[in-house]
C-alpha angles and dihedrals in degrees: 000000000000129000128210113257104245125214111212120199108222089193127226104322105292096103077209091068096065122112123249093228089059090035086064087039083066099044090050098057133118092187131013117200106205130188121238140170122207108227123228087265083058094251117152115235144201139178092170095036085059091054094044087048086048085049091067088233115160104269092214098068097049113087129175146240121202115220126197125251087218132120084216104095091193096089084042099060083045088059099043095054087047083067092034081070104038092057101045080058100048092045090051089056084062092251116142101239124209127203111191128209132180104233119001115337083228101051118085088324128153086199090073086072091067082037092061086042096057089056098045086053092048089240108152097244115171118191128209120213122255132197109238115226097253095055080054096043085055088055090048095054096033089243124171084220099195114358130190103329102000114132121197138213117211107195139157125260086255100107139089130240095261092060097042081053103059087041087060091047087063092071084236120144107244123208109188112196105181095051097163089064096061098035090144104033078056102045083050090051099053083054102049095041108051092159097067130067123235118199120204135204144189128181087346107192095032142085095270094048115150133188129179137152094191106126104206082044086053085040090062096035121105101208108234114222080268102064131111132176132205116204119203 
């Protein structure tokens, strides 16, 4: 017989924070397939792969895929239908096949493309939940995230700080997930809205997690790629 692959969320970093459904997911598996990047000294590296490890998982059946830092998706996709491939070979072979996503697999992840994939093409995919980095950043810093009849946008570091402005003068709350890539719309905004209060995190869910909502502390920071804020 064949099984589904199954797509388990890790969360946002904590390997306590997975879910026990995906946690069994894991145990069960014949084969992971874990994300990784190669960094500019040629290392290979993991965030997915370190939860999996502190999960106690079998290292041998987990096996990686190299995705490219490049704002370029083309060599993405490439690498994507390479394991496209690799997956719909191990699953014929009756192996239970694992992908793995930080987060949620749904949330702001490029997974979801070979996950689309999978169902054109009538392939039995499941999918575990997985909680995203800023529901994690609100329980760090003790946050009432949205409250009564809040309501909350959820967008990508792509914008400038004319637009985050007039998002903030919604009276919205803003989660911005890809901080790194708005370090100065946000820097301006800090400084034209003094009324509101900006969070900021960094690897939140790992050893070298950070919170402040200081703002001259926010005003000095470089977001690294892992940083997230939450604007109330």
């Amino acid at each position: 017989m064949s099984y589904p692959i199954c797509f388990v969320s890790l969360g946002p970093g904590d390997p306590e924070l997975i879910t026990l459904k995906g946690l069994k997911k894991l145990r069960q598996a014949d084969i992971i397939y874990c994300p990784a990047t190669i960094s500019k000294s040629g290392q290979l590296l993991s965030r997915a792969a370190r939860i999996i490890e502190e999960l106690e998982i079998e290292k041998s059946v987990v096996q990686f895929f190299t995705l490219p830092m490049s704002k370029d998706r083309t060599e993405v996709w490439k690498v994507y239908d390479t394991l496209y491939e690799k997956a719909i070979s191990a699953r014929d072979k009756e192996k239970k096949v694992v992908i793995v996503a930080e987060g949620d697999a749904g949330f702001y992840s490029s997974i979801q493309y070979i996950y689309d994939k999978f169902k054109e093409n009538r392939i039995e995919v499941e999918r575990t939940a997985g909680i995203p980095a800023f529901i994690a950043a609100g329980a760090l810093a003790g946050l009432h995230i949205v409250k009564q009849e809040e309501q909350i946008i959820v967008i990508p570091g792509m914008l400038t700080a004319e637009e985050l402005s007039k998002k903030i003068k919604t009276g919205n709350v803003i989660v911005i997930m890809k901080l790194s890539q708005c370090v100065e719309a946000v820097h301006t905004c800090i400084r034209l809205h003094p009324e509101t209060n900006f969070h900021y995190f960094e690897n939140v869910g790992t050893g070298e997690e950070f919170y402040t909502s200081d703002r001259k502390q926010i005003q000095r920071k470089i977001f690294p790629y892992f940083s997230l804020m939450i604007i109330q």
